[in-house]
KEKE-3310 file (N, C-alpha, C; in steps of 0.2 Angstrom, whole numbers, plus 5000, padded with zeros to 4 digits):
npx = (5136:5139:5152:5146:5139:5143:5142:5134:5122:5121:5110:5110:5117:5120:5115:5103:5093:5094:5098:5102:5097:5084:5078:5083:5074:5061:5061:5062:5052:5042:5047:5044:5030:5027:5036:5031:5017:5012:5019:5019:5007:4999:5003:4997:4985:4983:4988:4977:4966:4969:4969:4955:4948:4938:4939:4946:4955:4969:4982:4992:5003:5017:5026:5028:5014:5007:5010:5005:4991:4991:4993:4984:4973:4979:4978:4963:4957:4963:4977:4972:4964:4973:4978:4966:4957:4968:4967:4960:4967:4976:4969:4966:4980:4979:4971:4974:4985:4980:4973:4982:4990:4981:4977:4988:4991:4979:4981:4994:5002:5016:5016:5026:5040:5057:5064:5076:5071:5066:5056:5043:5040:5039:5027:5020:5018:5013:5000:4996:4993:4989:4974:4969:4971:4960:4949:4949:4947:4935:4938:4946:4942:4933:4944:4948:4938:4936:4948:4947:4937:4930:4932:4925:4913:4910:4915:4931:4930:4928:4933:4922:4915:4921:4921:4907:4905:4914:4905:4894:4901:4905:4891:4888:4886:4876:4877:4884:4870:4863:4856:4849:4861:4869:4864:4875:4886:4903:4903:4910:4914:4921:4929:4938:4948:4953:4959:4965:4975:4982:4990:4999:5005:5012:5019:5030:5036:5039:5050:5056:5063:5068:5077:5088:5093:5096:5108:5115:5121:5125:5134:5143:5146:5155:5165:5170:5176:5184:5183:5177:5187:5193:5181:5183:5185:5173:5174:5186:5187:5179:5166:5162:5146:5149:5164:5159:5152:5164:5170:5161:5161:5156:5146:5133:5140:5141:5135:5134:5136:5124:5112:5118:5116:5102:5098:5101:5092:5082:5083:5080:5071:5063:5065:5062:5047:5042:5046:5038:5027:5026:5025:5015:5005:4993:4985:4983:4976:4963:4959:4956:4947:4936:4932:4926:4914:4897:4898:4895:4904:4909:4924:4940:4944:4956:4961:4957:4959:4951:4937:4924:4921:4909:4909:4904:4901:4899:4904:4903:4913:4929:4939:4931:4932:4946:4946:4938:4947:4956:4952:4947:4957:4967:4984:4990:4980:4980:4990:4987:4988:5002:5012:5012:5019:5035:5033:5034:5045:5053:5051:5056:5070:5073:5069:5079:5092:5093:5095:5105:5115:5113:5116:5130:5137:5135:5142:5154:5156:5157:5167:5177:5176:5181:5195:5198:5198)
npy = (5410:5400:5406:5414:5407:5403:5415:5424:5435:5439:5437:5450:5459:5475:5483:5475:5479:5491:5501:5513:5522:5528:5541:5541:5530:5531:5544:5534:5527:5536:5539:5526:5524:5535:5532:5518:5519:5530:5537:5525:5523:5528:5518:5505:5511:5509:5497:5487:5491:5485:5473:5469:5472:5463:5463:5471:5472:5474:5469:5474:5470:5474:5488:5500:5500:5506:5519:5530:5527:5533:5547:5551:5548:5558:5570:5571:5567:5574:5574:5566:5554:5545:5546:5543:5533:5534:5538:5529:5519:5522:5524:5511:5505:5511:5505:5492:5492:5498:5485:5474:5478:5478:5464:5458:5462:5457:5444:5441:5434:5440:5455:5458:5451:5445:5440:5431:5424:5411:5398:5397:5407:5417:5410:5414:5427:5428:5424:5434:5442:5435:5435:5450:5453:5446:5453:5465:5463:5468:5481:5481:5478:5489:5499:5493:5493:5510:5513:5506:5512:5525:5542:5551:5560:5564:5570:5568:5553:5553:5552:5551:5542:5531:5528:5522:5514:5504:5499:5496:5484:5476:5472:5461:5446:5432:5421:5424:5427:5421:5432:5450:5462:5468:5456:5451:5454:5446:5439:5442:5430:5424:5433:5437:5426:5423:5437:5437:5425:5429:5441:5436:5425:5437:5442:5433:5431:5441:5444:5436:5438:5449:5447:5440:5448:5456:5452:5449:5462:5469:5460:5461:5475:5478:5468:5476:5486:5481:5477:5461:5444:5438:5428:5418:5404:5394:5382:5382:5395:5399:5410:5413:5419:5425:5428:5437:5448:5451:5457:5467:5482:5493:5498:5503:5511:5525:5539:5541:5528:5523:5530:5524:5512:5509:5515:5505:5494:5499:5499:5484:5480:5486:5478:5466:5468:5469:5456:5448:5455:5451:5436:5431:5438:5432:5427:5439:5446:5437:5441:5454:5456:5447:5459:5470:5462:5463:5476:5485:5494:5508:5507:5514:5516:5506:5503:5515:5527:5536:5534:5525:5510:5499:5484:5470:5453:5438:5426:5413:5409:5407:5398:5396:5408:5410:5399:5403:5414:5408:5401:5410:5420:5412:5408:5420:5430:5430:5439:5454:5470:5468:5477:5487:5487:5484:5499:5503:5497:5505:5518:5517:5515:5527:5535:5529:5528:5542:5547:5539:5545:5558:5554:5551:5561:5572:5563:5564:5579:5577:5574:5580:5592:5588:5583:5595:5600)
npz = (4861:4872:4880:4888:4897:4911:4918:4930:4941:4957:4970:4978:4968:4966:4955:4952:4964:4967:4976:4982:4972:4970:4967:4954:4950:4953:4943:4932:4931:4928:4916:4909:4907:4901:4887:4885:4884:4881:4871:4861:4858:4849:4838:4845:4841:4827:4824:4833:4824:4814:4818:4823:4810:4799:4785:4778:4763:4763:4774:4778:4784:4782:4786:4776:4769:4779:4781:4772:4774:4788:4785:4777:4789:4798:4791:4787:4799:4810:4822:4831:4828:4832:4843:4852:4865:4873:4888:4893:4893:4901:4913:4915:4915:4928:4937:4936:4943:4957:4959:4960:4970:4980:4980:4984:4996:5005:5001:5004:4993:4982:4975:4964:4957:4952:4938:4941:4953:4963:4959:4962:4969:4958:4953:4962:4961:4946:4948:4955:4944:4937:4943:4943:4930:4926:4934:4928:4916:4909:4909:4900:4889:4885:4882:4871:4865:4861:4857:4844:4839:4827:4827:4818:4816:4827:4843:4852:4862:4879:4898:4905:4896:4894:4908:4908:4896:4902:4914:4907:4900:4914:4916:4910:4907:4904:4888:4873:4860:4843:4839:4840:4837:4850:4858:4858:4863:4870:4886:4902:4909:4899:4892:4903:4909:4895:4895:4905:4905:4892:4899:4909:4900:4890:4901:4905:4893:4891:4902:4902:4891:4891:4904:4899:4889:4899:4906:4897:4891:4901:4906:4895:4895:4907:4904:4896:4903:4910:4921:4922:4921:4908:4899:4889:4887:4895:4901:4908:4918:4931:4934:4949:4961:4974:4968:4962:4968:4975:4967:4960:4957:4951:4942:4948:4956:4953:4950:4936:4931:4935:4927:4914:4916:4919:4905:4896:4904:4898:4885:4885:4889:4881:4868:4874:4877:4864:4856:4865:4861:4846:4846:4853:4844:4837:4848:4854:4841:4842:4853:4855:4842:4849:4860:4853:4847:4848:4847:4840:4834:4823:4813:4807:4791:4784:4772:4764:4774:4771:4777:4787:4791:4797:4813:4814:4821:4826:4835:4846:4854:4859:4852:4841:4834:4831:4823:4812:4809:4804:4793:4783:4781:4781:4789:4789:4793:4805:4809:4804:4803:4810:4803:4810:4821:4818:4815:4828:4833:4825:4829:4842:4840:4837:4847:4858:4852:4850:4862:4869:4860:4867:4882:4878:4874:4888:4894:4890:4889:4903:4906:4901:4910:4923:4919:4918:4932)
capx = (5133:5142:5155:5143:5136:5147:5140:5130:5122:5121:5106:5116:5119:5116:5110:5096:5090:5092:5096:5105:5095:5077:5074:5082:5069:5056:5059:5063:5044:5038:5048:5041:5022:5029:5038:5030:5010:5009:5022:5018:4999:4998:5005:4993:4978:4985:4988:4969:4962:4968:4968:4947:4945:4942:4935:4951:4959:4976:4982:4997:5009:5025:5026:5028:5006:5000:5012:5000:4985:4991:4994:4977:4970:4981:4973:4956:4953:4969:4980:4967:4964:4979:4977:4960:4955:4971:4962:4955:4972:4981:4964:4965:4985:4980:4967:4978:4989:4977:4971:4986:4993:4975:4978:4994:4991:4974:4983:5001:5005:5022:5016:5033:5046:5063:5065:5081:5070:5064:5051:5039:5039:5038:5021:5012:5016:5010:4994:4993:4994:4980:4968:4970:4969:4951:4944:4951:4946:4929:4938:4952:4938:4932:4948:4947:4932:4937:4955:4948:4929:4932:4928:4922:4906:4908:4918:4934:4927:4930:4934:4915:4910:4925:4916:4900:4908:4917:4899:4891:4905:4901:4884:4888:4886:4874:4882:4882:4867:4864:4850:4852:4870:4869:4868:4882:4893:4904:4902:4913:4919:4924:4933:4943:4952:4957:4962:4973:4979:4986:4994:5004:5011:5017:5024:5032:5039:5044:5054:5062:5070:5071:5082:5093:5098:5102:5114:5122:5123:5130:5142:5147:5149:5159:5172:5172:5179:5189:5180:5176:5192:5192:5180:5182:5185:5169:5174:5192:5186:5170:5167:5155:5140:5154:5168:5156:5151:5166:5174:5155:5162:5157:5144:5129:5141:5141:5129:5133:5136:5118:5110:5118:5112:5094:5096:5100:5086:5075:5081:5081:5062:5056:5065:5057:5040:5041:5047:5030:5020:5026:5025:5010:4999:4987:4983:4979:4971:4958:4955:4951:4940:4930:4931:4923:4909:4893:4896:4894:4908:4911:4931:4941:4942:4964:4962:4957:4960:4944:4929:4924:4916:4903:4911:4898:4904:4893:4906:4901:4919:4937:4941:4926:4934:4951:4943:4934:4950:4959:4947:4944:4962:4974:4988:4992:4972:4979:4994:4984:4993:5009:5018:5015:5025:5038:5035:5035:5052:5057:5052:5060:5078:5075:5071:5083:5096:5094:5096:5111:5117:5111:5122:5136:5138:5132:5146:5158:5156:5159:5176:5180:5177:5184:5199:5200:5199)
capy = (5412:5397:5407:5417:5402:5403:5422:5425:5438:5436:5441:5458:5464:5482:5486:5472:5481:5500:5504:5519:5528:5529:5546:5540:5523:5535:5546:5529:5524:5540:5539:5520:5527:5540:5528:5514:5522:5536:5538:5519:5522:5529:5512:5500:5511:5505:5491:5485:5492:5480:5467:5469:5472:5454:5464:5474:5472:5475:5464:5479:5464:5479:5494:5505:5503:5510:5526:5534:5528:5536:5553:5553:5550:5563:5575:5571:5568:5578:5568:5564:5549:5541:5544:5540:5528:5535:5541:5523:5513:5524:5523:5502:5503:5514:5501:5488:5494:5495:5478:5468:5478:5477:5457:5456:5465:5454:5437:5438:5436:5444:5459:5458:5446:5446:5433:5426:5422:5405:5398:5397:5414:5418:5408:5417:5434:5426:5421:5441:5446:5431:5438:5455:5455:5444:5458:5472:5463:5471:5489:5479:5476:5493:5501:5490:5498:5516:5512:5506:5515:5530:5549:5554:5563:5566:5572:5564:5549:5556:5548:5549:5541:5527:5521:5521:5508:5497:5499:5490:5476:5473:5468:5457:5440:5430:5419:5428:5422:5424:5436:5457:5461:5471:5453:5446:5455:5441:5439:5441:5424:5422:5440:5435:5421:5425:5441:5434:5421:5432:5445:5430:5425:5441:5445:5427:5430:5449:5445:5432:5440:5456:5446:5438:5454:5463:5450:5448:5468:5468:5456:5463:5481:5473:5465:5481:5491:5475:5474:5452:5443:5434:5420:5415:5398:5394:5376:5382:5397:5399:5414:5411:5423:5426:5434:5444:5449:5454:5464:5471:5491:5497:5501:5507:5515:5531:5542:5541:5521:5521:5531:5518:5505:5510:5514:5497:5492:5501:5495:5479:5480:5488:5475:5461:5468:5469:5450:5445:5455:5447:5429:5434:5443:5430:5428:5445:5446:5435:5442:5460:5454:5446:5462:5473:5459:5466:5486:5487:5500:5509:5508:5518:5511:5507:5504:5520:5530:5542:5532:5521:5504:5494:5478:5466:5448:5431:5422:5411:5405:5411:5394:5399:5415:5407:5396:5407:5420:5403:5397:5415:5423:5409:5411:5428:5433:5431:5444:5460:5474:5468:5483:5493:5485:5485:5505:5503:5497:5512:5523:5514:5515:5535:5537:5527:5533:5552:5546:5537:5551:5564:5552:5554:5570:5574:5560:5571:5584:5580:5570:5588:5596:5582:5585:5603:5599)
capz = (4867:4874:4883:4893:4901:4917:4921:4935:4943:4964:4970:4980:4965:4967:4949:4951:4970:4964:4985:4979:4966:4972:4963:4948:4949:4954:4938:4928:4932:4923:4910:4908:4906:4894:4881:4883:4883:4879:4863:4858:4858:4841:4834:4846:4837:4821:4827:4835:4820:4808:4821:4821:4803:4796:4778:4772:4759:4767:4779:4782:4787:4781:4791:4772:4769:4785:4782:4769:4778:4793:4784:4779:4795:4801:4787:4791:4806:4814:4827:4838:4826:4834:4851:4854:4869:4878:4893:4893:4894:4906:4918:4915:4919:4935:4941:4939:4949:4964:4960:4961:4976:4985:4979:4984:5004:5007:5001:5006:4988:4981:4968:4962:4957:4949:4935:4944:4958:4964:4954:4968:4971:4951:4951:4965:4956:4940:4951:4955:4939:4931:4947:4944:4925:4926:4937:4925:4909:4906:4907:4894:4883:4885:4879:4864:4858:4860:4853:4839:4836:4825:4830:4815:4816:4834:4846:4856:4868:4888:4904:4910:4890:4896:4911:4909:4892:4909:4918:4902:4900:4919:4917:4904:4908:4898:4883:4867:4855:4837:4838:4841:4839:4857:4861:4855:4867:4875:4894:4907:4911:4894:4892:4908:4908:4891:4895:4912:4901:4890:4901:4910:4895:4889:4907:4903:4888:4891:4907:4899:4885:4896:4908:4895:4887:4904:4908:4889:4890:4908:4903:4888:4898:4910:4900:4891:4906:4913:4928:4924:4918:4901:4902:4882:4890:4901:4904:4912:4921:4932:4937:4955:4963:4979:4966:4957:4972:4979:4961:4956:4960:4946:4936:4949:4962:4951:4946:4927:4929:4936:4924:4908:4918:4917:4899:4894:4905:4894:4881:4885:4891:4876:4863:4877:4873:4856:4856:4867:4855:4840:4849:4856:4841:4836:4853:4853:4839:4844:4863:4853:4839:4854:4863:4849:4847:4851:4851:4833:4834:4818:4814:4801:4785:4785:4766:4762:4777:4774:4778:4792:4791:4805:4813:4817:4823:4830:4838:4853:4861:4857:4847:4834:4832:4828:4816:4807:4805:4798:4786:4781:4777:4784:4795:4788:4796:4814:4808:4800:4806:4811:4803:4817:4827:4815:4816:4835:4832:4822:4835:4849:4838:4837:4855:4860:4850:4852:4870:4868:4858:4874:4886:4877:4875:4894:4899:4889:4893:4912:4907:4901:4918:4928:4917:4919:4937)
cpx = (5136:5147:5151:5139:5137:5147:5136:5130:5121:5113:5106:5117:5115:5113:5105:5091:5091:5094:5097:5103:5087:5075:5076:5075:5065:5055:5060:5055:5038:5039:5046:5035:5024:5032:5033:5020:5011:5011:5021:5011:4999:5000:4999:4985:4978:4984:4981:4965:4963:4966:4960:4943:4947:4942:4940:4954:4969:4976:4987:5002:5017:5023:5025:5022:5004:5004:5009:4993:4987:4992:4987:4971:4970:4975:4966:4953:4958:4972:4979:4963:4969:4979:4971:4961:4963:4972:4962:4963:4977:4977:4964:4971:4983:4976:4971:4983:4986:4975:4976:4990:4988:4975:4983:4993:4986:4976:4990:5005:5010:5019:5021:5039:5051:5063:5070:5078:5069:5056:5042:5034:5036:5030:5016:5014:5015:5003:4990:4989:4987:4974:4966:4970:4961:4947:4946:4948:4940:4933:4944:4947:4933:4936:4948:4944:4935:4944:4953:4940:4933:4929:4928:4915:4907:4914:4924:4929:4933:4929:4928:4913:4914:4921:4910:4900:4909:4911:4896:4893:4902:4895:4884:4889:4883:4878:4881:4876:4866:4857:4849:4858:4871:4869:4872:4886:4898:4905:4909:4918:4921:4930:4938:4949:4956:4963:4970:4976:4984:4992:4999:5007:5013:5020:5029:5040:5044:5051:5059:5067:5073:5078:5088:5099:5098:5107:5117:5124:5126:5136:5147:5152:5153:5166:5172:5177:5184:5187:5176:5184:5190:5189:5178:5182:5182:5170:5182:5190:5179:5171:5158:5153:5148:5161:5164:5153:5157:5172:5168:5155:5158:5152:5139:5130:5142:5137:5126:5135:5128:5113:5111:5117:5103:5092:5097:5096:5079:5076:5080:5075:5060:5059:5060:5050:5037:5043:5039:5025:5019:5023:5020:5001:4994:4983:4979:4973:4964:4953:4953:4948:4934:4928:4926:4917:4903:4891:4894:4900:4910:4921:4935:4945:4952:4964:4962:4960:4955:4939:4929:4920:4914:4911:4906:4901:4899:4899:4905:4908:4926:4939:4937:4930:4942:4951:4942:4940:4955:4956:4947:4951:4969:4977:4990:4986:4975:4987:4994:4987:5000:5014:5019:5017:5031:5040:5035:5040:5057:5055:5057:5067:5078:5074:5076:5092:5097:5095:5103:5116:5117:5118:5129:5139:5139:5142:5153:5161:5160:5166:5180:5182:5182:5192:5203:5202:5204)
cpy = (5407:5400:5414:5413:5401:5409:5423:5430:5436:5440:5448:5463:5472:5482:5481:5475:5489:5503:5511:5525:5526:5533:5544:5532:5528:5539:5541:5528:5526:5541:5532:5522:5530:5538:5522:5513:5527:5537:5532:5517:5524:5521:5506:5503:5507:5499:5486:5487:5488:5473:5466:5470:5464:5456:5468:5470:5470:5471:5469:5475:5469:5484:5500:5506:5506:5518:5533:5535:5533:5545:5553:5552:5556:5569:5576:5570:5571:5571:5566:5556:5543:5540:5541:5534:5528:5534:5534:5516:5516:5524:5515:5503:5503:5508:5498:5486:5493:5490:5472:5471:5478:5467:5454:5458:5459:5447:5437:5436:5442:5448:5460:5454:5447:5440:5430:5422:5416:5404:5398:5404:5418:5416:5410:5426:5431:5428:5429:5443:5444:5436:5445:5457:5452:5449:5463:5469:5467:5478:5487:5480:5484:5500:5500:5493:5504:5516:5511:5509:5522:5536:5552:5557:5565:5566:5567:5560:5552:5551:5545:5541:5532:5521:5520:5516:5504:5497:5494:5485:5474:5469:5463:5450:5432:5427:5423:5425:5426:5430:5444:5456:5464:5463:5448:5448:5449:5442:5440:5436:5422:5426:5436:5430:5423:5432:5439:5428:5425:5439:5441:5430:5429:5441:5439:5427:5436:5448:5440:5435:5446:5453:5444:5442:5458:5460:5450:5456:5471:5465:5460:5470:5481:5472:5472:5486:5487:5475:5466:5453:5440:5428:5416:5405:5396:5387:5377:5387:5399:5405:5413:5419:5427:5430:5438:5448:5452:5460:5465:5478:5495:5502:5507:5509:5523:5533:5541:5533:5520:5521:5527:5514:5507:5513:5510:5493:5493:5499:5487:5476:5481:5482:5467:5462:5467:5461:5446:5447:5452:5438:5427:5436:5440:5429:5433:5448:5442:5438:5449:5461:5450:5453:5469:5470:5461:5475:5489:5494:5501:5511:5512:5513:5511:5504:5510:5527:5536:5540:5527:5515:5499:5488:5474:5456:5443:5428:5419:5409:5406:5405:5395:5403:5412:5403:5398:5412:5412:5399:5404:5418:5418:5410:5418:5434:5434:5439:5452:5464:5472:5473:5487:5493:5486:5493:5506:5503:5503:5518:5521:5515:5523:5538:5537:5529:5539:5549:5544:5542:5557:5562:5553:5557:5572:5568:5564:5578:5585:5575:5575:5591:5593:5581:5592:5604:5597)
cpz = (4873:4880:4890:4898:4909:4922:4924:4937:4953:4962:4977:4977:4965:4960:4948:4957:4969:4971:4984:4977:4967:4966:4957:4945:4949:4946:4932:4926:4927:4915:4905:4906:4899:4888:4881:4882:4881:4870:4860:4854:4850:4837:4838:4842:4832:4820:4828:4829:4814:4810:4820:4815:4799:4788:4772:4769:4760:4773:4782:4786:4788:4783:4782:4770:4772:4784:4776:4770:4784:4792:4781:4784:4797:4796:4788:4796:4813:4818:4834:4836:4831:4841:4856:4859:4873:4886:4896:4897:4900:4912:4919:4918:4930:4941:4942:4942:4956:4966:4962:4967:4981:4985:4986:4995:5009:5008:5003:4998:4986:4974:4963:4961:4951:4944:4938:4950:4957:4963:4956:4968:4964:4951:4955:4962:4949:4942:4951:4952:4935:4935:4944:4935:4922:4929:4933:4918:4905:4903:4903:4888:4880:4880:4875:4861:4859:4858:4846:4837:4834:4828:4822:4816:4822:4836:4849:4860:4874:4892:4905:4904:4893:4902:4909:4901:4898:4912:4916:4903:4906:4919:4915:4906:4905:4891:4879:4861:4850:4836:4836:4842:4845:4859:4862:4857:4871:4881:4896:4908:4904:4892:4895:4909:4901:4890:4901:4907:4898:4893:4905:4907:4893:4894:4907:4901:4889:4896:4906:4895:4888:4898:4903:4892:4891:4905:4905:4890:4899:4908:4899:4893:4901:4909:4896:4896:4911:4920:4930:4922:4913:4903:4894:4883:4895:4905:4910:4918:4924:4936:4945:4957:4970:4974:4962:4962:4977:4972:4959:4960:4956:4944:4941:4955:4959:4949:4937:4926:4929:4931:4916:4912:4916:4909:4895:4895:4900:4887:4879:4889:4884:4868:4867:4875:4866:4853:4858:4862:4847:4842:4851:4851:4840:4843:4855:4851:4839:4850:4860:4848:4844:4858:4862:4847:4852:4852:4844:4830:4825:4818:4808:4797:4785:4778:4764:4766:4778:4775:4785:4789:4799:4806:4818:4817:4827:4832:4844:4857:4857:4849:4839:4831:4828:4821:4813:4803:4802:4794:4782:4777:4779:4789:4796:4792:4802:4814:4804:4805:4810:4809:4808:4820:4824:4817:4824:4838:4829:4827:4842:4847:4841:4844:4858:4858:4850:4860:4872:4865:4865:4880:4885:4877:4882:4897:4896:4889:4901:4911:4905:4906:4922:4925:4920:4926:4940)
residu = (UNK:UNK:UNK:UNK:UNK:UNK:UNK:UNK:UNK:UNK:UNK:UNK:UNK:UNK:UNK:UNK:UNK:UNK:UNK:UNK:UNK:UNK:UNK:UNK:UNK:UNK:UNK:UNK:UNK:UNK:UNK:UNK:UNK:UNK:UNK:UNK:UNK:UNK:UNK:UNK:UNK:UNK:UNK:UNK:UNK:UNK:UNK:UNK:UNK:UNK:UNK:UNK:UNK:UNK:UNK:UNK:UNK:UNK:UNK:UNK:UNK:UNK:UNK:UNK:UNK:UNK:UNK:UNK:UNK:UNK:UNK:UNK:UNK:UNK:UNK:UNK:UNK:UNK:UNK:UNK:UNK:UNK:UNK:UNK:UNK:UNK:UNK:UNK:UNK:UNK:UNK:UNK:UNK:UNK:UNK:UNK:UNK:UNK:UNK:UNK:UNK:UNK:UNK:UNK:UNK:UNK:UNK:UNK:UNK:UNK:UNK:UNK:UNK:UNK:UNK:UNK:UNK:UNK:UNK:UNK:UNK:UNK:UNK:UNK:UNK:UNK:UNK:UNK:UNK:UNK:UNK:UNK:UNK:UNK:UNK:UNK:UNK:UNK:UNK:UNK:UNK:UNK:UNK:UNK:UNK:UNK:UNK:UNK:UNK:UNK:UNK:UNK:UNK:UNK:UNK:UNK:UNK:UNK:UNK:UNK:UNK:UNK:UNK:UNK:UNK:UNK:UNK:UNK:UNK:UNK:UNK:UNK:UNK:UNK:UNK:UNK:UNK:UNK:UNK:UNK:UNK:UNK:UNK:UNK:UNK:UNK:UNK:UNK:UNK:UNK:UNK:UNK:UNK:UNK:UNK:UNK:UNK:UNK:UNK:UNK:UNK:UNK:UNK:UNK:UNK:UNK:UNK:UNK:UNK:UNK:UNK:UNK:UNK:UNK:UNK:UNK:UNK:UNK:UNK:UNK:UNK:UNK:UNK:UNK:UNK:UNK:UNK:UNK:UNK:UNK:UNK:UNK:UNK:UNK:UNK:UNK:UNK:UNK:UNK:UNK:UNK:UNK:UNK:UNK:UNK:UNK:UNK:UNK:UNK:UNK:UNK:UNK:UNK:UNK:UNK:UNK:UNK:UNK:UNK:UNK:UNK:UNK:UNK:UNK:UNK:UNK:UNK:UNK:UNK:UNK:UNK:UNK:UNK:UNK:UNK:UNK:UNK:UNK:UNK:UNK:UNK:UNK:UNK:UNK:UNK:UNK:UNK:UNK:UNK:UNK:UNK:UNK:UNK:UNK:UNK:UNK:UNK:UNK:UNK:UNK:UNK:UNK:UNK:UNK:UNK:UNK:UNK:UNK:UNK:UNK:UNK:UNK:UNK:UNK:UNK:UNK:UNK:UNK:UNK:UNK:UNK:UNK:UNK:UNK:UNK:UNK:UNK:UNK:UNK:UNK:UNK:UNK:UNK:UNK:UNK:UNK:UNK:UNK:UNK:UNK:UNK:UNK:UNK:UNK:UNK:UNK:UNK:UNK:UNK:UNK:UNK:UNK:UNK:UNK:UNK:UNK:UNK:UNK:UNK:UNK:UNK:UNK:UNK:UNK:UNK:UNK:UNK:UNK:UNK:UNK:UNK:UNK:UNK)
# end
């Protein structure tokens, strides 16, 4: 990695400011929702349901246990099992969207920052994001329970069934005591912070790795079509912000450079996430075993896949909760379901590859024409 040390982007760079390709951002946007919610969801069900079960058997650490359990979910309870509490996480995105740009208007705060920016500016969109995940945590923790509460016996959970779940959370302020399980839901101000905590660090960690591997795979692209010059020797040659700036023609002044720029992006986001989520998961795991406390929510049994069992929990304060799942199963407790990240992975290759595959064709195609021409 040594030799890439001397590689910089300006910040000009057209393919970091998109000036050009709006409608392709515009359709990028949708196509973000649609991979990284909708077609992933099936794997966070999986996912939250092992994380909140402290009583299986299976921890599902490998991605090749959950692919029999999920074939009898699918059987029984059709593939409404899997999407379940949808609804829920795509109404929580929509909020916080209006939260951190109704944030962002009121305070002068930047809803938006580039990681190459100045760190300044990085930390009051941090600040966005903390505010604006503490005011959306209740309808996070609401999510939680309808991702992981099963539909057996009754019908899918609906939008109305959703709020009138965040309505609840709302009220909830009061510690949690050991008495009725209804109230040993955790408050608010305990939710919150943990929740904003943890949405920072992901966007942290994501933007990091994101950034890293757009510029190793800009580089690489790069040197591939001889538009940098050889910088195998980074102590002789430096390449500055001002010559990349004045040889960067390339890649997003044409429709088909554009287009492989934003598929790199994608995938250089979705392997980012999937780095936070690994780096991340006990974290997790904790903040949605708190989030499930108190609702009594019955969740599908992921040892057998045909039954459901209750989840009833007393924890008063996040670190109990930590303790308790390392006294109980170890380090491997704060890791129950981690294979479906794994299949998260295996989904993300076959998108991304049939897509990779699609562009090349489409770009051969048109170097036939343009030939022919």
């Amino acid at each position: 990695m040594a030799k890439y040390r001397s590689y910089q982007i300006c910040e000009t760079d057209p393919d970091l400011l998109d000036e050009d390709t709006s409608e392709i951002t515009v359709s990028s946007g949708i196509i973000d929702v649609a991979v990284h919610r909708v077609l992933v969801h099936p794997f966070i069900v999986l996912r939250r349901q092992c994380q909140v079960n402290a009583w299986s058997r299976k921890s599902h650490v490998l991605p090749f246990t959950l692919v029999p359990v999920v074939y009898k979910l699918v059987t029984k309870q059709k593939i409404e099992s899997l999407i379940k509490g949808l609804h829920g996480v795509l109404i929580l995105d929509f909020t916080t969207f209006i939260c951190e740009g109704l944030i962002s208007v009121y305070s002068g705060l930047p809803s938006y920052a580039l990681h190459h920016q100045e760190w300044n500016v990085k930390l009051q969109h941090y600040a966005v994001k903390f505010i604006a995940a503490c005011v959306t945590a209740p309808m996070y923790a609401a999510a939680v329970q309808l991702t992981v509460q099963t539909i057996r016996g009754r019908e899918s959970w609906n939008a109305v069934d959703f709020l009138k779940l965040v309505a609840g959370r709302y009220s909830v302020w009061q510690a949690p005591s050991s008495g009725h399980p209804l109230r040993r839901t955790m408050p608010v101000w305990i939710i919150a912070p943990l929740y904003g905590g943890y949405v920072v660090l992901r966007l942290f960690v994501a933007s990091s790795v994101q950034w890293r591997l757009f510029i190793w795979s800009k580089h690489r692209n790069e040197r591939r079509y001889r538009l940098v010059p050889d910088v195998a020797d980074h102590r002789k040659k430096d390449i500055t912000n001002a010559y990349l700036q004045t040889t960067n023609v390339s890649i997003a002044s044409s429709t088909r450079g554009t287009i492989g720029n934003i598929f790199r992006r994608y995938v250089a986001r979705a392997t980012a996430l999937v780095v936070a989520d690994l780096l991340l998961y006990p974290l997790e795991t904790v903040l949605n075993r708190l989030c499930v406390q108190g609702t009594r929510a019955a969740i599908d049994n992921l040892d057998t896949g045909v039954d459901s069992i209750p989840t009833v929990y007393s924890f008063r304060n996040p670190l109990q909760c930590a303790s308790s799942i390392l006294k109980s199963n170890g380090v491997s407790g704060f890791y129950r379901g981690v294979g479906a990240v794994a299949l998260q992975v295996g989904a993300y290759v076959v998108i991304f590859g049939s897509t990779k595959v699609l562009l090349s064709y489409l770009d051969l195609e048109d170097r036939k024409t343009e030939d022919k021409d």
